[in-house]
PyMOL Python script that loads the backbone (N, CA, C, O; Angstrom):
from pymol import cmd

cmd.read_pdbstr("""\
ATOM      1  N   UNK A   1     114.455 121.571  65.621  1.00  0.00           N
ATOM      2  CA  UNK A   1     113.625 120.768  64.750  1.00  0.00           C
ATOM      3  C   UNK A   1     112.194 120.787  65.291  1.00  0.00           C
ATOM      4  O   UNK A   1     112.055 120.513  66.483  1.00  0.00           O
ATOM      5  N   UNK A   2     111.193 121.057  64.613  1.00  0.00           N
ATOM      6  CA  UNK A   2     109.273 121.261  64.556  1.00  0.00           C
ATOM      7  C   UNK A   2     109.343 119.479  64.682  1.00  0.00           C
ATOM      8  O   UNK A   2     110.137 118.728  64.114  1.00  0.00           O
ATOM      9  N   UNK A   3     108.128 119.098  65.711  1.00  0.00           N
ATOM     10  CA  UNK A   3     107.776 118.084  65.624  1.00  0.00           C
ATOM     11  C   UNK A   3     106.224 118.249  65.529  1.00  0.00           C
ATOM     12  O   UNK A   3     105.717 118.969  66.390  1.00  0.00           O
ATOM     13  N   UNK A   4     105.376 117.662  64.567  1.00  0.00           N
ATOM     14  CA  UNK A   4     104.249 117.622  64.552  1.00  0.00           C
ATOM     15  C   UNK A   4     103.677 116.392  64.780  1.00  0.00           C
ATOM     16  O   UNK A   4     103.876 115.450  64.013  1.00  0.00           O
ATOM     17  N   UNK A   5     103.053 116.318  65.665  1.00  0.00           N
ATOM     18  CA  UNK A   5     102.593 114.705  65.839  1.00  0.00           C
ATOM     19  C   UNK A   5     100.613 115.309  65.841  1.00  0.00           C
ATOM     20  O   UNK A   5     100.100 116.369  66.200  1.00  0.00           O
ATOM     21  N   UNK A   6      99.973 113.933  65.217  1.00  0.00           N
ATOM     22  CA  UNK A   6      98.639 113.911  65.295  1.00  0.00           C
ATOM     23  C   UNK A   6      97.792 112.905  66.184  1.00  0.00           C
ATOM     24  O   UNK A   6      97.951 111.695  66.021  1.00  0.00           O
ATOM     25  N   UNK A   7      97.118 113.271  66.889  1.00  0.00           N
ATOM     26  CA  UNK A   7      96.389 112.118  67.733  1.00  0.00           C
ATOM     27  C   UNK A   7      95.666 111.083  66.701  1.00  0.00           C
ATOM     28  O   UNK A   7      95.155 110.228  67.424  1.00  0.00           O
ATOM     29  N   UNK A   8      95.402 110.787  65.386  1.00  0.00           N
ATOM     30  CA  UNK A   8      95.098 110.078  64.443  1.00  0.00           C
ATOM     31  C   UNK A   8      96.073 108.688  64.855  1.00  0.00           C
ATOM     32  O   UNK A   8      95.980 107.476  65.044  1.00  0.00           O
ATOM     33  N   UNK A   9      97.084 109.832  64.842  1.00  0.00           N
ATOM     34  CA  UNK A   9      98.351 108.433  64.747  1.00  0.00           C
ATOM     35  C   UNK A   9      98.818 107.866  66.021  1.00  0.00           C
ATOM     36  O   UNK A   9     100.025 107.652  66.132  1.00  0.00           O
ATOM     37  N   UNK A  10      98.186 107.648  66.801  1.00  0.00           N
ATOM     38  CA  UNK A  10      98.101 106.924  67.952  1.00  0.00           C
ATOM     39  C   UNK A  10      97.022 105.790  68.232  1.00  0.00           C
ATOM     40  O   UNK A  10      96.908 104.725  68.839  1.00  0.00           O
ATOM     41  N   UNK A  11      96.124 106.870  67.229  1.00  0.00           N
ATOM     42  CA  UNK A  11      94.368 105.641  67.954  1.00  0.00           C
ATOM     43  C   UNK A  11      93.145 106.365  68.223  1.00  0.00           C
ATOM     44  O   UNK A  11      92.059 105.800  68.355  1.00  0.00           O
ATOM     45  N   UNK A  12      93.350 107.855  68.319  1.00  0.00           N
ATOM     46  CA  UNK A  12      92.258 108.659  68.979  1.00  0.00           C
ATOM     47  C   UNK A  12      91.565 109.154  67.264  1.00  0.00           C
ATOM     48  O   UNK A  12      92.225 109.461  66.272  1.00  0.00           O
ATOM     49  N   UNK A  13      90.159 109.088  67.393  1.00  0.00           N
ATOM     50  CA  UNK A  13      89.517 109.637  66.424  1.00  0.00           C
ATOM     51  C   UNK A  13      89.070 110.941  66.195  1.00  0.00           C
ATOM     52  O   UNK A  13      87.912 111.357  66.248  1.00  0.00           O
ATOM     53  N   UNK A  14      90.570 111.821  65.816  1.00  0.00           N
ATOM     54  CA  UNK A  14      90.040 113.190  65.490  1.00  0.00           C
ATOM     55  C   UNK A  14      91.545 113.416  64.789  1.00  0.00           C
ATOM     56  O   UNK A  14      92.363 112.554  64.467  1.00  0.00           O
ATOM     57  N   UNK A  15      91.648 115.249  64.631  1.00  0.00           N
ATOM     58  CA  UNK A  15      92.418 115.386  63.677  1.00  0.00           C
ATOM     59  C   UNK A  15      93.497 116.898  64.739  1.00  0.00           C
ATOM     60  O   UNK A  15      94.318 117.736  64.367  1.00  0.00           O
ATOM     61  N   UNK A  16      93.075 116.663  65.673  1.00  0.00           N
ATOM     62  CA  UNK A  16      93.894 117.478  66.393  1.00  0.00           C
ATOM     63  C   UNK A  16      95.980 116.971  66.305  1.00  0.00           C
ATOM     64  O   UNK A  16      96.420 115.832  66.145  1.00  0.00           O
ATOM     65  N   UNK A  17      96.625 117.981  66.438  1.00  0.00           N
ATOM     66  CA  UNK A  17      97.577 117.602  66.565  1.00  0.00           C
ATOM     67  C   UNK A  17      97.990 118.672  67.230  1.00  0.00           C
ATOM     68  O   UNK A  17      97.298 119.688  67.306  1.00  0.00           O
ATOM     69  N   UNK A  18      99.861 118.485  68.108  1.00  0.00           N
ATOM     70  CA  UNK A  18     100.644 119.159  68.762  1.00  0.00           C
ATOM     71  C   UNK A  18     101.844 119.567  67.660  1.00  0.00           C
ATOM     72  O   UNK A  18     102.453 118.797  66.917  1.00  0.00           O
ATOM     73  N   UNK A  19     101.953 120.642  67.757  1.00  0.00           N
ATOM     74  CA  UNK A  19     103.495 120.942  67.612  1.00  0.00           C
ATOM     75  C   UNK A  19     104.444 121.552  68.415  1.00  0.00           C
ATOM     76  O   UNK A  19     104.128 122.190  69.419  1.00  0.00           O
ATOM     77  N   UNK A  20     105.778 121.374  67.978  1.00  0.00           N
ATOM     78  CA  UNK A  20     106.998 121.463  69.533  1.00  0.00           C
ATOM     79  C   UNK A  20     108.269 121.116  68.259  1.00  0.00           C
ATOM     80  O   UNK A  20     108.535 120.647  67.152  1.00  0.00           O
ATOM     81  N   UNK A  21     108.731 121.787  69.484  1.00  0.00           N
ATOM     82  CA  UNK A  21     110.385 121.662  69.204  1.00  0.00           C
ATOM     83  C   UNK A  21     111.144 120.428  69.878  1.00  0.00           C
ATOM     84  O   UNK A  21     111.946 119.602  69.442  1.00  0.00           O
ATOM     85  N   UNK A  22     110.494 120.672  71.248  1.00  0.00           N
ATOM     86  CA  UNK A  22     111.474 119.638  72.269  1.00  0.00           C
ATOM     87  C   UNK A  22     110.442 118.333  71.926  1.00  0.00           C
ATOM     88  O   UNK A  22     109.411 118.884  71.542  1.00  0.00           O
ATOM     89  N   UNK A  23     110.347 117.668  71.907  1.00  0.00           N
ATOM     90  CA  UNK A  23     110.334 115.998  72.036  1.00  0.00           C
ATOM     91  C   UNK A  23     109.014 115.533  73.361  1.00  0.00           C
ATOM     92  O   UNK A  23     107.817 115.247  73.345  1.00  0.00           O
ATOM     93  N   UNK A  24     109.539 115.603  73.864  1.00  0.00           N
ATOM     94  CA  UNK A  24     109.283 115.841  75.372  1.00  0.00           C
ATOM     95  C   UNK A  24     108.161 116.724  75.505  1.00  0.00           C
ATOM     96  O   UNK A  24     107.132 116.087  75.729  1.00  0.00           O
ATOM     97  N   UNK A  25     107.981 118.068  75.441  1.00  0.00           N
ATOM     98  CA  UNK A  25     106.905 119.038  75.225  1.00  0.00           C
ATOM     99  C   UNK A  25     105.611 118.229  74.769  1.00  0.00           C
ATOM    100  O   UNK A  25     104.580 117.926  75.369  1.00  0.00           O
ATOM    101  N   UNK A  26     106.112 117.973  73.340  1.00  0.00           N
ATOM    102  CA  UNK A  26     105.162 117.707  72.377  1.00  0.00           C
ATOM    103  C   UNK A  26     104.187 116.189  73.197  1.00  0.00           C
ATOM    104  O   UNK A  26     103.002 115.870  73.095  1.00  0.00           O
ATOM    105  N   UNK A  27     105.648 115.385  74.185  1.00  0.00           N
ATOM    106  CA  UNK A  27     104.829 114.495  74.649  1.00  0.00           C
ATOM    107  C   UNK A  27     103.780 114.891  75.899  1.00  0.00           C
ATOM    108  O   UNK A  27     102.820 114.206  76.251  1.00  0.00           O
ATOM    109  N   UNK A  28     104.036 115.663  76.250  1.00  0.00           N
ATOM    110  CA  UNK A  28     103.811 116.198  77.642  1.00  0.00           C
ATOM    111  C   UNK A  28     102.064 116.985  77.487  1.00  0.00           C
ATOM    112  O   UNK A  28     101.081 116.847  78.216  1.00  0.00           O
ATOM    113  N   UNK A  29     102.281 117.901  76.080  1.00  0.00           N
ATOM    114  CA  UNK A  29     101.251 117.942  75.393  1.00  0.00           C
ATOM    115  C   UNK A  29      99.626 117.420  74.871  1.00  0.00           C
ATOM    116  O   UNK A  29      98.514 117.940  74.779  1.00  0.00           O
ATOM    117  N   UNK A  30     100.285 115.996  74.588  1.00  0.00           N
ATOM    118  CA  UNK A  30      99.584 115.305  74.056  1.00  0.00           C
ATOM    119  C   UNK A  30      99.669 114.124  74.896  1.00  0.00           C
ATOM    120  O   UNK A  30      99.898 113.017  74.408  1.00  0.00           O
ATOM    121  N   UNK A  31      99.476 114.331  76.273  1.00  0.00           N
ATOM    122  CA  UNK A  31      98.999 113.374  77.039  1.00  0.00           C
ATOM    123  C   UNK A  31      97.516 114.218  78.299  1.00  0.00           C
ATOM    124  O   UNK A  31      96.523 113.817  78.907  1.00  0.00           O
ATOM    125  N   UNK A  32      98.384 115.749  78.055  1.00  0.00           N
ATOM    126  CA  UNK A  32      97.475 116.553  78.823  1.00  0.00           C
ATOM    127  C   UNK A  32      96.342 116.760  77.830  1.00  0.00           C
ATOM    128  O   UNK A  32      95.325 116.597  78.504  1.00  0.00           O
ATOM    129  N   UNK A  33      96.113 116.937  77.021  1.00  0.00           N
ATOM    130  CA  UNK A  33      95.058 116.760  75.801  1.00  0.00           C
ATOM    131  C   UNK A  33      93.931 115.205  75.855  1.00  0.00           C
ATOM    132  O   UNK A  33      92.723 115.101  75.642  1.00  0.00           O
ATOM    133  N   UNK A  34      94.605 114.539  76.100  1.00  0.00           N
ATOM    134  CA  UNK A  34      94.211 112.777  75.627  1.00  0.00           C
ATOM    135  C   UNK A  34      93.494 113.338  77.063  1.00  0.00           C
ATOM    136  O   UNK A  34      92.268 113.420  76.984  1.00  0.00           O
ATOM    137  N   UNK A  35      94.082 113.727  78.344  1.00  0.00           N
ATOM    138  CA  UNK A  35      93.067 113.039  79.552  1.00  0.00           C
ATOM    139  C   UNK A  35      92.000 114.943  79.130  1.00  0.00           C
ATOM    140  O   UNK A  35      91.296 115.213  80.103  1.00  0.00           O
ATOM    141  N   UNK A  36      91.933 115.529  78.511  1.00  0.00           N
ATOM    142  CA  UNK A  36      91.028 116.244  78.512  1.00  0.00           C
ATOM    143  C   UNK A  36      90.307 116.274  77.143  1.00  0.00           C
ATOM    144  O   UNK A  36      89.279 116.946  77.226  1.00  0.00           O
ATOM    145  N   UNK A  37      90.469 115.880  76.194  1.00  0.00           N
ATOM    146  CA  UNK A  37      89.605 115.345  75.134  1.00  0.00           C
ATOM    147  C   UNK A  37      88.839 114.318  75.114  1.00  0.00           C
ATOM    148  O   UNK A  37      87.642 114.238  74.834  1.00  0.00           O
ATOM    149  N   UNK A  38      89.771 113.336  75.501  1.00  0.00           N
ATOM    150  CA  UNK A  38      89.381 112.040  75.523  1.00  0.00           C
ATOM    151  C   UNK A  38      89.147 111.038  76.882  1.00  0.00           C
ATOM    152  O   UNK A  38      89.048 109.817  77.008  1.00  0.00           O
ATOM    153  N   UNK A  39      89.114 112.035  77.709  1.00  0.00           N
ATOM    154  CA  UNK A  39      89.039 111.749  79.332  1.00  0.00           C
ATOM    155  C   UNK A  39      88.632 110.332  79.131  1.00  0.00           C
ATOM    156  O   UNK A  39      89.404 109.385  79.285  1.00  0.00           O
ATOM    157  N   UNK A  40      87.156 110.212  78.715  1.00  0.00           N
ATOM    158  CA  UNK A  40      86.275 108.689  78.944  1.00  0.00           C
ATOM    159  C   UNK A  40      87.180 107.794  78.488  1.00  0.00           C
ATOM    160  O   UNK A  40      87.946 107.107  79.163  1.00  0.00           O
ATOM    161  N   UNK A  41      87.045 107.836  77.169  1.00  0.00           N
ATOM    162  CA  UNK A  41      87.700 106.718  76.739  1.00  0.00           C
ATOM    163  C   UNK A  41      89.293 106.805  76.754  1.00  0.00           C
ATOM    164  O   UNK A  41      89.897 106.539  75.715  1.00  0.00           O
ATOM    165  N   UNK A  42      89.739 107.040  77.495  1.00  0.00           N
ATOM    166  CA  UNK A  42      91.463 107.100  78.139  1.00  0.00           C
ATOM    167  C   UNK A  42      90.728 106.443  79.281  1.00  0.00           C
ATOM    168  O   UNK A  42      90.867 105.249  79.015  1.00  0.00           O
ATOM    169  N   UNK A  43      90.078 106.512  80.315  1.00  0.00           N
ATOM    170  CA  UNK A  43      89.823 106.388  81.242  1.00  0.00           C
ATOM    171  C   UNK A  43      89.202 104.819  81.313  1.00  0.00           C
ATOM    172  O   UNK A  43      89.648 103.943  82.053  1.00  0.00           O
ATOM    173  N   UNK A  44      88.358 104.702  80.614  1.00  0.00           N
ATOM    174  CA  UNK A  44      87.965 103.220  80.135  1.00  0.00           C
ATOM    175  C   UNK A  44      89.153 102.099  79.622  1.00  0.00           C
ATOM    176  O   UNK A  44      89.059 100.894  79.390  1.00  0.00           O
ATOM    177  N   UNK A  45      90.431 103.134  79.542  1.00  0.00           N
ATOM    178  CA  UNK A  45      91.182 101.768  78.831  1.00  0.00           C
ATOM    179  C   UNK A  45      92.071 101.033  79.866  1.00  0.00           C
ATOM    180  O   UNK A  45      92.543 101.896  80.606  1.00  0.00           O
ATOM    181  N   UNK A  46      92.530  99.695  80.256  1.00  0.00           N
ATOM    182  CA  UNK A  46      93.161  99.217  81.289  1.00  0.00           C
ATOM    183  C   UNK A  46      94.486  99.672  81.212  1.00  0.00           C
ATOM    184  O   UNK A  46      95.084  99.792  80.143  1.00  0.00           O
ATOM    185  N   UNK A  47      94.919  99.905  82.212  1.00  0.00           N
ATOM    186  CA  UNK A  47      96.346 100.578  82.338  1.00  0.00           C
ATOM    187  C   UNK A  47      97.554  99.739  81.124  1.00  0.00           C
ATOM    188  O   UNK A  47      98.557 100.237  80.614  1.00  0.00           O
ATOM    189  N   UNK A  48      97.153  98.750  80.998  1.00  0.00           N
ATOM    190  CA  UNK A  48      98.205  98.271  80.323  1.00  0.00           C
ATOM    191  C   UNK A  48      97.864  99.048  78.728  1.00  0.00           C
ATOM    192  O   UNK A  48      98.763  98.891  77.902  1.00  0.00           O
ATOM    193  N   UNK A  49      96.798  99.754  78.327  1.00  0.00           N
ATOM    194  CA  UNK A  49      96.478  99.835  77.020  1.00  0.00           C
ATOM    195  C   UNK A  49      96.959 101.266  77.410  1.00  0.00           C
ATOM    196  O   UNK A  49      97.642 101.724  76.493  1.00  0.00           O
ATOM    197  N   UNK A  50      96.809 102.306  78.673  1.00  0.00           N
ATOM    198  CA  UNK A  50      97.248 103.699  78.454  1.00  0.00           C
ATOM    199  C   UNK A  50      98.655 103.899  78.573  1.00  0.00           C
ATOM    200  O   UNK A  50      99.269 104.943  78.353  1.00  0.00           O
ATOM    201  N   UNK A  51      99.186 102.604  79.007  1.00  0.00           N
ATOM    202  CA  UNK A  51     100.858 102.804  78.853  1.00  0.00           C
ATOM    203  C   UNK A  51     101.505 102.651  77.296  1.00  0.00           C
ATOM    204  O   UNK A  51     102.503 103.126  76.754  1.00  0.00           O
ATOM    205  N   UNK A  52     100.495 101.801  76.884  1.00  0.00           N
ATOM    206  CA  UNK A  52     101.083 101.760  75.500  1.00  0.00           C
ATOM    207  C   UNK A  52     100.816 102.812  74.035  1.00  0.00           C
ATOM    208  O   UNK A  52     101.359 102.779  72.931  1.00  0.00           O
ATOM    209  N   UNK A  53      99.775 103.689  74.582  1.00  0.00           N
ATOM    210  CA  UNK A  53      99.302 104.709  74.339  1.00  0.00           C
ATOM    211  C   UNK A  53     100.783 106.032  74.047  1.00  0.00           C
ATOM    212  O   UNK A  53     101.232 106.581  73.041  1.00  0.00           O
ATOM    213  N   UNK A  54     101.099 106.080  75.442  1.00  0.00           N
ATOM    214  CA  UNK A  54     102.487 106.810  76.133  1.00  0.00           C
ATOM    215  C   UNK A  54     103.596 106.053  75.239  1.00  0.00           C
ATOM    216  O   UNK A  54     104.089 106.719  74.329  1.00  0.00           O
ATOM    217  N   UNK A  55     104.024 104.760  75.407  1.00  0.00           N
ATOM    218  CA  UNK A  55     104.874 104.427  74.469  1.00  0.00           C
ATOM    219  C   UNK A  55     104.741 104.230  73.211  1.00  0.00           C
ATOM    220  O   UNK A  55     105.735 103.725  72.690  1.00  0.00           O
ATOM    221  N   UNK A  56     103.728 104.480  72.414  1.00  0.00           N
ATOM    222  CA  UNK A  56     103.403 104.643  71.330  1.00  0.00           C
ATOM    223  C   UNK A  56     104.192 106.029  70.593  1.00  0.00           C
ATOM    224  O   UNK A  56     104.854 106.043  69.555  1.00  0.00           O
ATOM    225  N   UNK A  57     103.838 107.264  71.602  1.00  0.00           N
ATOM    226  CA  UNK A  57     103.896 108.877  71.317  1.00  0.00           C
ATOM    227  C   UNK A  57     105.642 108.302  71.388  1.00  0.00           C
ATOM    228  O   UNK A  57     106.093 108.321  70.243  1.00  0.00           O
ATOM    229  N   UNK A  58     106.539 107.885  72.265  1.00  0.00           N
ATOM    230  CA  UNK A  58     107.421 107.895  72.483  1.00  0.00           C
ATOM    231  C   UNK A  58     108.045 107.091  71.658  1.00  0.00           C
ATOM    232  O   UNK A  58     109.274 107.144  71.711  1.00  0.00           O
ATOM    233  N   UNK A  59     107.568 106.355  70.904  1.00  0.00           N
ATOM    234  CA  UNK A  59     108.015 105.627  69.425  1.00  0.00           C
ATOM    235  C   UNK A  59     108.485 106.569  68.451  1.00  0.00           C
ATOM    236  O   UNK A  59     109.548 106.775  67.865  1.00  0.00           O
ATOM    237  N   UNK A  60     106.826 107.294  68.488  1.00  0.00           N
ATOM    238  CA  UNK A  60     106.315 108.158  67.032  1.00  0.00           C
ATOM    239  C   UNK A  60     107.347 108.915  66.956  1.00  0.00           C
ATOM    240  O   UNK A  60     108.059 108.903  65.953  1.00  0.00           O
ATOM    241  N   UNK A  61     107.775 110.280  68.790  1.00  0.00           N
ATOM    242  CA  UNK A  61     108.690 111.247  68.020  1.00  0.00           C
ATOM    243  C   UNK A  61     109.921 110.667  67.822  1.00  0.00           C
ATOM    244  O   UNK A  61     110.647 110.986  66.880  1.00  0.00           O
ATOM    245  N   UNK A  62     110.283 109.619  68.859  1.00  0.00           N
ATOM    246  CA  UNK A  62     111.776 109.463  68.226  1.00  0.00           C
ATOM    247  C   UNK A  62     112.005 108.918  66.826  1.00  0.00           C
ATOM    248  O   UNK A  62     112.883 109.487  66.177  1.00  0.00           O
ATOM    249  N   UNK A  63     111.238 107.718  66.148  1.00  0.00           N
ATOM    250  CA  UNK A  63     111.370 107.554  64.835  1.00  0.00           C
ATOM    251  C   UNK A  63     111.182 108.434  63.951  1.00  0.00           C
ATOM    252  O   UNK A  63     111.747 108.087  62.914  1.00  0.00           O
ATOM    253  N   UNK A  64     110.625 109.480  63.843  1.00  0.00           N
ATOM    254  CA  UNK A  64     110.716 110.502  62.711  1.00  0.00           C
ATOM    255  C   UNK A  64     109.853 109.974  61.824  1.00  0.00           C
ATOM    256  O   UNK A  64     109.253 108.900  61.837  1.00  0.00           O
ATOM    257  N   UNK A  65     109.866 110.884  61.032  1.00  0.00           N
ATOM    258  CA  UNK A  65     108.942 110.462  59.470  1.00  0.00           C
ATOM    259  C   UNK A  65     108.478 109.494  59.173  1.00  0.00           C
ATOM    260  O   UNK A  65     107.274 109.482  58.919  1.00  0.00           O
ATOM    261  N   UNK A  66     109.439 108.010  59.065  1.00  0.00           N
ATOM    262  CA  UNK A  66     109.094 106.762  58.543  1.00  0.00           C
ATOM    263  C   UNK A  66     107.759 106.856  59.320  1.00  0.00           C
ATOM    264  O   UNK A  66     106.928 106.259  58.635  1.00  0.00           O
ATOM    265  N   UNK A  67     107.167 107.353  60.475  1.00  0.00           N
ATOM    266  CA  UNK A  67     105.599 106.594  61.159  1.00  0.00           C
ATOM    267  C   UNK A  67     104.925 108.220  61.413  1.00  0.00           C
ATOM    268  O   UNK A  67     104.222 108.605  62.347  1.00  0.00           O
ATOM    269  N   UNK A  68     105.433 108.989  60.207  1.00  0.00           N
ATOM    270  CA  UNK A  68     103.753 110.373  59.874  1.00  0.00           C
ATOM    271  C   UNK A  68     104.233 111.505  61.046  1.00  0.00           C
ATOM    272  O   UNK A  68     103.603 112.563  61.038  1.00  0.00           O
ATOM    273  N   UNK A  69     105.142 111.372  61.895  1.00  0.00           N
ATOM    274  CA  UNK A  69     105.702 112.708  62.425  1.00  0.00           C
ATOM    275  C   UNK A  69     106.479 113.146  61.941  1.00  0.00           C
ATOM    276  O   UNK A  69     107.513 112.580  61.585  1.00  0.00           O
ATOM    277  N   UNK A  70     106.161 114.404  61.777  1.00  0.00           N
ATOM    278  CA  UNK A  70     106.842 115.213  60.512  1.00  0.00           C
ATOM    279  C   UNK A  70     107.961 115.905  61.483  1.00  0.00           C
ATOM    280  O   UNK A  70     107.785 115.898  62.701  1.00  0.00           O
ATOM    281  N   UNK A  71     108.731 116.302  61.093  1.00  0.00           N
ATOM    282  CA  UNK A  71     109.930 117.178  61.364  1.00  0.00           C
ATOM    283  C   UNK A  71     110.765 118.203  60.229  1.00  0.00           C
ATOM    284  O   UNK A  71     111.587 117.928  59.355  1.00  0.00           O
ATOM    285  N   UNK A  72     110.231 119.343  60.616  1.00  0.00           N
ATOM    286  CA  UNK A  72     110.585 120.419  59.891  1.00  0.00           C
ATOM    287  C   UNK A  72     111.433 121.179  60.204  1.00  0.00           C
ATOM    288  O   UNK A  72     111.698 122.141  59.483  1.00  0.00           O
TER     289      UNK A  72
END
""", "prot")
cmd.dss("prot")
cmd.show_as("cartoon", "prot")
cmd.util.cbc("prot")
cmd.orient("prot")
């Protein structure tokens, strides 16, 4: 199963997204992205806001569709 997830749908203002098969990848992905796109403002946010960032992505792929990650 394709997982497409978009950094939109987390909080970050752009239109980049990851795609993956594994789950995991896609998270792994799009955390190495966030500290190199968005270094500053990842970096500016208090740890309690970049954990929820991480459990956010970890919401998104496991719920599927109902919250805009597509699975093809």
């Amino acid at each position: 199963m394709v997982h497409i997830m978009k950094y939109h749908d987390i909080g970050f203002d752009d239109d980049l997204l990851v795609i993956g098969e594994d789950p995991d990848v896609v998270k792994e992905k799009m955390a190495e992205q966030i500290k190199i796109v968005h270094k500053d403002e990842f970096e500016d946010m208090s740890d309690f806001h970049q954990e929820e960032i991480m459990s956010k992505i970890d919401l998104l792929l496991r719920s599927g569709c109902g919250f805009r990650v597509l699975k093809l």
